[in-house]
Legacy VTK file of the C-alpha trace (Angstrom):
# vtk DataFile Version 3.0
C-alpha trace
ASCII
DATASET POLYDATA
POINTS 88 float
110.729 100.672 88.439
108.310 103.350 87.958
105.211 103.120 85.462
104.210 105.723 83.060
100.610 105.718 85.061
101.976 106.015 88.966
101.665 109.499 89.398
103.919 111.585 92.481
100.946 113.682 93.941
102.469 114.377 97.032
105.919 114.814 99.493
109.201 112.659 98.871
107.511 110.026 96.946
111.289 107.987 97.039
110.417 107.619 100.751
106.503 108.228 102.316
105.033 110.135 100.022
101.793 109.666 98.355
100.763 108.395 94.850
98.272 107.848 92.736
97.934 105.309 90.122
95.745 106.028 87.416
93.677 102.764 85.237
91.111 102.854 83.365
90.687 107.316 83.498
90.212 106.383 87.607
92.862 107.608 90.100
93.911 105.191 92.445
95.534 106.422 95.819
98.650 104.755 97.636
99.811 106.882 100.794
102.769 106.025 102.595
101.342 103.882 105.396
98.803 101.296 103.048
99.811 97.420 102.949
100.819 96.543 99.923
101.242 93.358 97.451
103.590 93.637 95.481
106.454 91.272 92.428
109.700 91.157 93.315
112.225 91.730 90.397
116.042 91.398 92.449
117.104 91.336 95.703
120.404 92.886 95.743
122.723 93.929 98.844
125.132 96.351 99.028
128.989 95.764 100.758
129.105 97.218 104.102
130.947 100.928 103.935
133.307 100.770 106.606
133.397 104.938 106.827
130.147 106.934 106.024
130.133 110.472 105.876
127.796 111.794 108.334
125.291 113.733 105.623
125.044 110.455 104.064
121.649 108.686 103.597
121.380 105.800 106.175
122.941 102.505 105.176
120.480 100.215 103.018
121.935 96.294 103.260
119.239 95.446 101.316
117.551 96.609 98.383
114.603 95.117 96.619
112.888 96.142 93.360
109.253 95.604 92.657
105.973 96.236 90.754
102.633 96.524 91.295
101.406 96.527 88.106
99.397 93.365 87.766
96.226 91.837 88.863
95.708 91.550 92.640
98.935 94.053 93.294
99.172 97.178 94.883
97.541 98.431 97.954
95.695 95.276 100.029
92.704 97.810 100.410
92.226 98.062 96.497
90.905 94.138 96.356
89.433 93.810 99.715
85.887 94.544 97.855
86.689 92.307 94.858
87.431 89.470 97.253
83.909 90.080 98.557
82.260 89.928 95.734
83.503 86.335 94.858
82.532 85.190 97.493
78.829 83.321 97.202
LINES 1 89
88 0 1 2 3 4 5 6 7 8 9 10 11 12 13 14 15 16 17 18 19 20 21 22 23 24 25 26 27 28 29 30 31 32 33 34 35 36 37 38 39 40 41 42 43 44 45 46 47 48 49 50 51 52 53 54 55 56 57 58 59 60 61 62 63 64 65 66 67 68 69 70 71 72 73 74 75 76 77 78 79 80 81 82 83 84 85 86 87
């Protein structure tokens, strides 16, 4: 699911690329190696191909949909200061 304000800035954003989410008129970067937190929508898994063709994309059992578009979600590094700063 992809959100009108995650932005592709850079590479093959379907696999390691980098984004940036925008709130608020501030750009907000996710690269391809931060920790994230994220809602999952479905789990689904796909039957096992008994053939593959060998310029096929590798074999994904699982596949599982998410958001980060909700308090406390998206990159762990985004909220590290806000936990701070409830802290007394």
């Amino acid at each position: 699911m992809l959100n009108d304000n995650l932005l592709c800035i850079y590479g093959d954003c379907r696999d390691k690329g980098t984004w940036e989410w925008e709130y608020g008129g501030e750009p907000f970067i996710i690269d391809g190696i931060d920790e994230i937190m994220f809602r999952v929508h479905s789990v689904s898994y796909s039957p096992i191909p008994l053939e593959q063709p060998e310029e096929a994309k590798p074999f994904a059992p699982m596949v599982i949909t998410g958001s980060i578009d909700d308090d406390g979600l998206g990159p762990v590094s985004w909220w590290a200061g806000a936990e701070q700063a409830d802290e007394p």
